[in-house]
C-alpha positions as a printed Julia matrix, in Angstrom:
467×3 Matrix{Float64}:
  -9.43   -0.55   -5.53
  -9.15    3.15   -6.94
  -7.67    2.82  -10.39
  -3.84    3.6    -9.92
  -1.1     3.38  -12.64
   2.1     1.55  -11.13
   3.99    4.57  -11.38
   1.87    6.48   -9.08
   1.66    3.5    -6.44
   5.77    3.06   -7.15
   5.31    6.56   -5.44
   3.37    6.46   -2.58
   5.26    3.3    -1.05
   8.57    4.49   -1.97
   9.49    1.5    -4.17
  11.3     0.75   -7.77
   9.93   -0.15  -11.03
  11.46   -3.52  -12.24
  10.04   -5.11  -16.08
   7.34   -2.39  -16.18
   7.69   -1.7   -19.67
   5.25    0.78  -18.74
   4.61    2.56  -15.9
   1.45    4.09  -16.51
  -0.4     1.04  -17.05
  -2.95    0.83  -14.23
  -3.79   -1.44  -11.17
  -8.03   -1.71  -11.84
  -8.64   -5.1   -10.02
  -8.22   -6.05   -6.62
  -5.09   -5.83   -4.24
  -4.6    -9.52   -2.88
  -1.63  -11.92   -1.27
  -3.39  -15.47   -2.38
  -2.59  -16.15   -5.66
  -5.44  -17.99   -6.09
  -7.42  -15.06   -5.57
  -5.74  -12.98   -8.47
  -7.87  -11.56  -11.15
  -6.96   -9.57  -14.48
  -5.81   -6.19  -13.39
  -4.96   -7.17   -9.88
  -2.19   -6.48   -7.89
  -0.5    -9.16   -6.42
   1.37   -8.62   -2.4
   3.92  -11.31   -2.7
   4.63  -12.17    1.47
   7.33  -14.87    2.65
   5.25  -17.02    5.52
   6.21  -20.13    7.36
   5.81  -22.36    4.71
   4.9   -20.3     1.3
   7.3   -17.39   -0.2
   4.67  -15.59   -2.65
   7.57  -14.0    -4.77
   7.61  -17.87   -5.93
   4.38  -17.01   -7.13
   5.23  -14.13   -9.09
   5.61  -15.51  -12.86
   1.94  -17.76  -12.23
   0.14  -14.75  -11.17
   1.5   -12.33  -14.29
   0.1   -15.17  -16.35
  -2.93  -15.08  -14.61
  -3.5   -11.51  -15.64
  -1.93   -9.9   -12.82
  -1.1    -6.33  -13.6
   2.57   -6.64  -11.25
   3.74   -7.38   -8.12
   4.41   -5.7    -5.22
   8.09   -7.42   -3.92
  10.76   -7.42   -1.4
  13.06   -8.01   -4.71
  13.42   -8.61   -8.45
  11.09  -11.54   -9.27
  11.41  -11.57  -13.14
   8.01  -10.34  -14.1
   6.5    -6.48  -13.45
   6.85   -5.53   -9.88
   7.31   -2.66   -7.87
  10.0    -3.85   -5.01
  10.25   -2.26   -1.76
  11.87   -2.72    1.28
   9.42   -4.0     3.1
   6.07   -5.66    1.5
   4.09   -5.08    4.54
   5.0    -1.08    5.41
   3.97   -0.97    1.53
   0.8    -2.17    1.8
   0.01    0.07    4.7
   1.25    2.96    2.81
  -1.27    2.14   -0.31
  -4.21    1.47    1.93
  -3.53    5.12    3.76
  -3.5     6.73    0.14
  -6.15    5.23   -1.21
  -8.49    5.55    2.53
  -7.42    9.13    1.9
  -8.49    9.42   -1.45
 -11.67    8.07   -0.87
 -13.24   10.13    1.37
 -15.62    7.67    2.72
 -17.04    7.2     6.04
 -14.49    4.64    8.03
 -15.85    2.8    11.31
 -13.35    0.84   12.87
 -14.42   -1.68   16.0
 -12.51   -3.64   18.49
 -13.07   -5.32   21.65
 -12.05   -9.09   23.41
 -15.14  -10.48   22.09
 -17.86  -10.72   19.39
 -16.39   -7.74   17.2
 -16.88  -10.0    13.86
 -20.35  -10.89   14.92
 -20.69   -6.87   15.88
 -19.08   -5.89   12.37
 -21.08   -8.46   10.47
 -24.33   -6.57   11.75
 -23.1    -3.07   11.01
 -22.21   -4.49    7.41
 -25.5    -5.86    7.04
 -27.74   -2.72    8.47
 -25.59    0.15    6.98
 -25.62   -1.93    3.69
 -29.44   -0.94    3.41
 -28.9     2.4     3.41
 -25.38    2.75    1.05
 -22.56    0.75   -0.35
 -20.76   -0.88    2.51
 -17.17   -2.87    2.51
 -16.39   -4.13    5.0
 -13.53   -7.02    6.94
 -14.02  -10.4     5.54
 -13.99  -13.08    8.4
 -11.3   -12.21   11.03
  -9.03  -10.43    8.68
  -8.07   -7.65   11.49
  -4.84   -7.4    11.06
  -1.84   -5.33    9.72
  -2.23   -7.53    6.69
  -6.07   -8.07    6.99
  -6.93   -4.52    7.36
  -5.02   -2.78    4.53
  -6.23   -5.57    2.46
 -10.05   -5.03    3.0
  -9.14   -0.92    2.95
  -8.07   -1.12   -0.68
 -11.11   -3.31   -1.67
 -13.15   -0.07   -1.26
 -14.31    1.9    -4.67
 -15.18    5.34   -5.62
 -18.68    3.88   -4.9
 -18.23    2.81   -1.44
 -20.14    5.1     1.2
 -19.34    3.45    4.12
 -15.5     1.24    5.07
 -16.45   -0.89    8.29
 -12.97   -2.42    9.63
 -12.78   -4.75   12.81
  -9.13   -4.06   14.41
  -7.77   -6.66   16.77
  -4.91   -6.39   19.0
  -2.38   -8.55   20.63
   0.01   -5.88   22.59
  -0.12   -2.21   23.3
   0.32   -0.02   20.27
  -1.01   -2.19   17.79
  -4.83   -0.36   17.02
  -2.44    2.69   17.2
  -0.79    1.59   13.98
  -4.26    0.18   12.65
  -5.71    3.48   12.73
  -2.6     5.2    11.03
  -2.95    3.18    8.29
  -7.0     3.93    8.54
  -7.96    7.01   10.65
 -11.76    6.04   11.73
 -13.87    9.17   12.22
 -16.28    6.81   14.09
 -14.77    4.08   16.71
 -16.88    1.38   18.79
 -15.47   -0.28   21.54
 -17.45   -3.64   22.82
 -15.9    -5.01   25.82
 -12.51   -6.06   27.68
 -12.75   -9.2    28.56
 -10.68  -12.25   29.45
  -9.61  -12.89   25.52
  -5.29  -12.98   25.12
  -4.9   -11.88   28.47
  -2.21  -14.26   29.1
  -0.24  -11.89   26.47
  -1.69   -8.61   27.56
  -1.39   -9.3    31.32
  -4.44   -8.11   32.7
  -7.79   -6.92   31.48
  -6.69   -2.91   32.7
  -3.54   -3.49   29.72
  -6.33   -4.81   27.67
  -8.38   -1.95   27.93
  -5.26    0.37   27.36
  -5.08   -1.05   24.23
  -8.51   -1.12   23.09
  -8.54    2.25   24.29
  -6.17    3.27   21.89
  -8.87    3.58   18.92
 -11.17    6.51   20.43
  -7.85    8.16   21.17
  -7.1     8.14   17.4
 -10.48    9.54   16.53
 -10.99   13.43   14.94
 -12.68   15.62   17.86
 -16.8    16.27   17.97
 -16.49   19.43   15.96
 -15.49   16.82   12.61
 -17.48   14.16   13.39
 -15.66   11.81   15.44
 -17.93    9.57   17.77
 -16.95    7.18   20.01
 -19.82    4.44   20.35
 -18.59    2.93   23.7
 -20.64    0.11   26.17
 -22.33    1.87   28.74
 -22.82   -1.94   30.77
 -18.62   -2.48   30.4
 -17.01   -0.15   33.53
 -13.7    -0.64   31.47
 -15.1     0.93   28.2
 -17.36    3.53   29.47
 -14.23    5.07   30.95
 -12.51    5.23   27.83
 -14.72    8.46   27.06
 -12.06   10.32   28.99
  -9.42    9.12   26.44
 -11.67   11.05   23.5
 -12.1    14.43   21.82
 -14.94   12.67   19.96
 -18.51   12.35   20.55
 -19.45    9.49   22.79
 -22.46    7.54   22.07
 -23.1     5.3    25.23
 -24.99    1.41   24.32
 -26.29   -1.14   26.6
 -29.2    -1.81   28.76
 -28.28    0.52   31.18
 -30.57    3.21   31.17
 -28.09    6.19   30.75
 -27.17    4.07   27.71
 -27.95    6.52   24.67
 -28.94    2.97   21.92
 -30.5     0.95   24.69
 -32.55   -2.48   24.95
 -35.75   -3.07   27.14
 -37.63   -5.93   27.75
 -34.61   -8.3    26.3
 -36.08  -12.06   26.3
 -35.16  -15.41   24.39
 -37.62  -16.88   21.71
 -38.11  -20.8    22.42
 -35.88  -21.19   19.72
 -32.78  -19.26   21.59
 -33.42  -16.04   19.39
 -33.15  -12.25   20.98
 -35.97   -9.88   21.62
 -36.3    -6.56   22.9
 -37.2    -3.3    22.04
 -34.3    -0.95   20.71
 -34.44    2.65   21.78
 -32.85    5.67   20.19
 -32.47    9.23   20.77
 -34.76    9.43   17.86
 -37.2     6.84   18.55
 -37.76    2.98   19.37
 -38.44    0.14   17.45
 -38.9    -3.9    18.05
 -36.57   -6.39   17.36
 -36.35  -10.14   16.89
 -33.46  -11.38   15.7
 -32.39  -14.5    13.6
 -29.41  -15.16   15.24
 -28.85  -17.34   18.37
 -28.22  -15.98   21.75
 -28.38  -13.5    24.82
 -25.29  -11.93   23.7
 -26.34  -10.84   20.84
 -28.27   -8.3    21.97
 -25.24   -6.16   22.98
 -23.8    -6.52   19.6
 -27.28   -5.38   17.64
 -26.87   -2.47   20.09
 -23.76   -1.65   19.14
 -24.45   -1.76   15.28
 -27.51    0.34   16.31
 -25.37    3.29   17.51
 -23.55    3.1    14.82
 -26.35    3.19   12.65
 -28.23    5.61   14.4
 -24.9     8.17   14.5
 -24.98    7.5    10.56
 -28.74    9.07    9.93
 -30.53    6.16   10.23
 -33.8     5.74   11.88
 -34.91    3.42   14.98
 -37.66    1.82   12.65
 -34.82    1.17    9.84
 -32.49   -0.22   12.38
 -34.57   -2.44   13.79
 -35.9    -4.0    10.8
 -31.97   -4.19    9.24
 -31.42   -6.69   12.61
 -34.31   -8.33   12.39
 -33.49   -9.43    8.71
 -29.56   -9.86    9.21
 -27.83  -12.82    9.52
 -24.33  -14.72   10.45
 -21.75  -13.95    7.37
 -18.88  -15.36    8.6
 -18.16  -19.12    9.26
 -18.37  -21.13   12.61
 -20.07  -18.38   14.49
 -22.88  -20.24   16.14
 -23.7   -21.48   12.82
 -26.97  -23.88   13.41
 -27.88  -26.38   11.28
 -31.12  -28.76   11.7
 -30.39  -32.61   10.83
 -33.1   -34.5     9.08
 -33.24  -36.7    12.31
 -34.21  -33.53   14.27
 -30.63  -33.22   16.08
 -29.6   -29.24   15.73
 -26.14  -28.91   15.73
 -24.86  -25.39   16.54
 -21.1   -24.73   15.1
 -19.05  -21.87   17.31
 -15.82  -23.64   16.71
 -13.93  -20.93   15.22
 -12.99  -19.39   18.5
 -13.35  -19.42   22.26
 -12.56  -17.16   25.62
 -14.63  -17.33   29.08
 -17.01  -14.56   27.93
 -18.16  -16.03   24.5
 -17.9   -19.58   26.23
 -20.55  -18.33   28.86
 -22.76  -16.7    26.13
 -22.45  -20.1    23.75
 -23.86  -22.4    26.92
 -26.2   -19.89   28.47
 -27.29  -19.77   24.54
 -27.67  -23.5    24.22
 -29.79  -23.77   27.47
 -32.48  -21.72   25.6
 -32.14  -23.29   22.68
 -32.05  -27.12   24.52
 -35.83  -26.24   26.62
 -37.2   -29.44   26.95
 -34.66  -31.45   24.64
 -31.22  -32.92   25.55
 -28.3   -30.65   25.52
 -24.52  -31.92   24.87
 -21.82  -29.12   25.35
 -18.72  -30.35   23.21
 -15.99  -27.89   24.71
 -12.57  -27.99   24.52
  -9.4   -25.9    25.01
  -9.48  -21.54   25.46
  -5.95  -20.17   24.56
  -4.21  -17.59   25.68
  -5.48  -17.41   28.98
  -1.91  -17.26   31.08
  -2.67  -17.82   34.52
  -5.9   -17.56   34.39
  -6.61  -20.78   32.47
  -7.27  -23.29   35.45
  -9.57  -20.92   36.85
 -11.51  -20.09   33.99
 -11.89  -23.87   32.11
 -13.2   -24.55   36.26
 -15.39  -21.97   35.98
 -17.06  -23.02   32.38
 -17.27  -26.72   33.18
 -19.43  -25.39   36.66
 -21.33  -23.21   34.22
 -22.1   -26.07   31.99
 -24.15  -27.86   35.24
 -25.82  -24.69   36.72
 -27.57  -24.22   33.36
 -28.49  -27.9    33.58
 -26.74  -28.92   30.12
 -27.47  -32.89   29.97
 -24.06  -33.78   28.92
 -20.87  -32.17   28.92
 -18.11  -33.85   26.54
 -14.41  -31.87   26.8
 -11.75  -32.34   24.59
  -8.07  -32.42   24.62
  -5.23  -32.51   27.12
  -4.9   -30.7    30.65
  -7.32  -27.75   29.6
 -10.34  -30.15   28.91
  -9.77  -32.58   31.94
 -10.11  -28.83   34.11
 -13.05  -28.21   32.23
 -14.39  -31.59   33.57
 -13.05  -31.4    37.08
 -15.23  -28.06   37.27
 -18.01  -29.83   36.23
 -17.56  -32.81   38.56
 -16.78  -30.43   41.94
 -20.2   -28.56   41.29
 -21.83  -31.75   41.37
 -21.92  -33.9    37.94
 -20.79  -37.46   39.12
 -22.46  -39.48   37.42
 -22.23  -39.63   33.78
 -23.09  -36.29   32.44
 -19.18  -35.07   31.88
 -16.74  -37.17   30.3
 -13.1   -36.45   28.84
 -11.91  -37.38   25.58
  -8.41  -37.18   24.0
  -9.06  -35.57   20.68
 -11.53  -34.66   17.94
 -12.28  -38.44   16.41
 -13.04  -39.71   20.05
 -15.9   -36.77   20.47
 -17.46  -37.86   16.95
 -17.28  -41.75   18.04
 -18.83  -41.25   21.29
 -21.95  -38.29   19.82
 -22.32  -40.65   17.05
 -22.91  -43.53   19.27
 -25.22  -42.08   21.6
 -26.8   -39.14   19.95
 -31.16  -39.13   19.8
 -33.56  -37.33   17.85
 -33.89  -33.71   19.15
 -31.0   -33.39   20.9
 -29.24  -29.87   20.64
 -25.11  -30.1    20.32
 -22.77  -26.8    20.82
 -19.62  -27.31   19.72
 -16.81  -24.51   20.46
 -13.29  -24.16   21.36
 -10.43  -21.53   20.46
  -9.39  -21.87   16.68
  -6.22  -24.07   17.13
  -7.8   -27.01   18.59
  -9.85  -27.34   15.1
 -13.42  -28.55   16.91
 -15.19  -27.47   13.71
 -14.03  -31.07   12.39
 -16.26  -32.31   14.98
 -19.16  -30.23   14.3
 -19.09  -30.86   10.07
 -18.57  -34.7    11.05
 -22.33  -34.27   13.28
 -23.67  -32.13   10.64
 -23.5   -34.57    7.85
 -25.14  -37.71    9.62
 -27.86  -38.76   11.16
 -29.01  -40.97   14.13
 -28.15  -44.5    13.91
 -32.03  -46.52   14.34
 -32.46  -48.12   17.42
């Protein structure tokens, strides 16, 4: 963060000094809420969760060179208490956004934004210094968090915004006004909360609404191939920058093809030029997110020929993201446990099809949250998905939502033994341990709570048992 004294940030959230025996003494380190994450100068966000109060924290992280705290109360140690942490932290991240002056590109969408964001880290990082959303931290905590991690050096602020209701991206972007938003998709993902994908895309919708008109270089970079999101130019004063394959797309991809190994190819075209790509990471879908980083890229002066070769060099930066990993015994395991909804289940299988030519293929699926009413129909519809594409062996796990992804599989035709049912995470490892060969390809992925990843680490780290 920007150096502040705690005087000055006592100001701008409208808190009190308590134990600052002086006020001008400055915040120079990071602002953070894990106290294992404090470092000398830092400034420490003391939250009360479920099971953790972080004002208990408040003497430990002093000692550990913490400059104060920000508190809902008196904690014994320096701290600047407010009413409410949380309001407080939005307020600092606003000042110090504003401060800045940097370039701020903010993305949302139902699926693949922290793929997407990883990508726009990764190419604008070439060209200046980038900060950008750890993980999935895209949140009213997350976002103000990874907003105050920005320096007087940073050029470019890349923040992934999710939503769970209507109005929340509105706040987001008060805290951090975007002068450039991208919009992926609206998809299937918490629509059990939102109700339907047209109150999902009233939400998403709300970030190119927040952005500053053409004339002061707002862009919208919206998906030309998503009927949902191209209308949200409507909804904009900004510039809109269309992606996709369509061919009114602005950032568009021709002749889009798998390498044997399940990697994208195409050729990227800009209103500047075109340029080939082949990328490292895994997947068809992928190819809409490079696009998307590509208009962003391409709005931010860079060229088709340095875009290109930024995707063709970048790689996965956040965890359990179709995260492969090649055993000694020449089984590939491919990790996207860390979350699942239809549209990023379809991608994952159609992805492990390409991957699987000419090997054996074991989709290990298991529960997608969130989905309301929806959820028979779409666990049917992935489990039927899983035979079209011809995987060998589909293995779901968990209660009713896994024995409807089997029943799809079973009603478009897999009677036999290619689709079983397990209860839980152990019984998946047992059975792939038992009966897994050399060069068979595994996908593992489910949403976040049912914790598949276990299964995947537990394949990654052995081997096939000899014969």
């Amino acid at each position: 963060m920007i150096a502040l004294s705690l005087a000055e940030i006592a100001a701008v959230v409208g808190g009190q000094t308590h134990d600052i025996p002086d006020p001008s003494v400055q915040v120079t380190g990071p602002v953070v809420r894990d106290s294992r994450e404090v470092v000398p100068g830092s400034l420490f966000a003391a939250f009360v969760g479920e099971r953790v109060d972080g004002h208990d924290y408040a003497r430990q992280v002093v000692e550990a060179g913490a400059v104060a705290v920000l508190a809902a109360r008196p904690v014994g140690v320096p701290a600047i208490v407010v009413d409410d942490v949380q309001t407080a932290l939005g307020a600092l991240a606003r000042h110090v956004v504003g401060r800045l002056g940097t370039t701020l590109v903010a993305l949302t969408g139902s699926a693949g934004k922290t793929s997407t964001k990883d990508l726009i880290a990764q190419v604008l990082g070439r060209k200046a210094p980038t900060v950008f959303t750890p993980g999935s931290l895209n949140n009213e905590i997350g976002l103000p968090l990874t907003a105050l991690s920005a320096t007087e050096e940073t050029r470019f602020l890349v923040l992934e915004m999710g939503a769970r209701g209507i109005g929340h991206i509105r706040y987001l972007t008060g805290l951090t006004p975007p002068r450039i938003g991208l919009v992926l998709n609206v998809g299937s993902a918490h629509i059990g909360e939102f109700g339907g994908r047209e109150q999902i895309a009233q939400a998403k919708g709300e970030l190119v609404e927040a952005l500053p008109p053409a004339g002061e270089g707002g862009a919208a970079i919206l998906n030309a191939d998503d009927p949902l999101v191209k209308a949200m130019a409507s909804r904009t004063q900004a510039k809109v920058v269309l992606f996709g394959e369509s061919a009114e797309a602005d950032v568009r991809a021709e002749n889009v093809r798998l390498t044997d190994s399940g990697q994208p190819a195409f050729r990227l075209h800009t209103p500047s030029g075109a340029s080939d790509v082949t990328m490292r990471l895994y997947g068809e879908h992928h190819v809409s997110n490079a696009l998307a980083a590509a208009a962003v890229a391409h709005e931010l002066g860079m060229s088709a020929e340095e875009i290109a070769l930024a995707l063709s060099e970048a790689g996965s930066l956040s965890r359990w993201r179709m995260e492969v990993t090649e055993r000694p015994d020449g089984v590939t395991i491919v990790n996207d446990a860390y979350n699942a909804n239809p549209e990023s289940m379809r991608a994952a299988l159609r992805a492990l099809a390409a991957m699987g030519k000419g090997r054996r293929t074991w989709a290990v699926l298991g529960k997608m949250a969130e989905l309301g009413d929806e959820a028979l129909a779409e666990h049917d519809a992935v489990g039927r998905l899983a035979v079209r594409l011809n995987v060998s062996k589909l293995v779901a796990v968990g209660g009713i939502e896994a024995s409807w992804l089997q029943l799809g599989a079973y009603n478009e035709g897999s009677w036999g033994e290619e689709s079983v049912h397990v209860s839980d995470a152990q019984a998946a490892v047992d059975l792939l341990r038992s009966e897994l060969r050399p060069g068979d390809v595994v996908l593992v992925k489910a949403s976040r709570s049912v914790g598949l990843e276990s299964v995947a680490q537990a394949l990654a780290e052995g081997e096939v048992a000899a014969r």
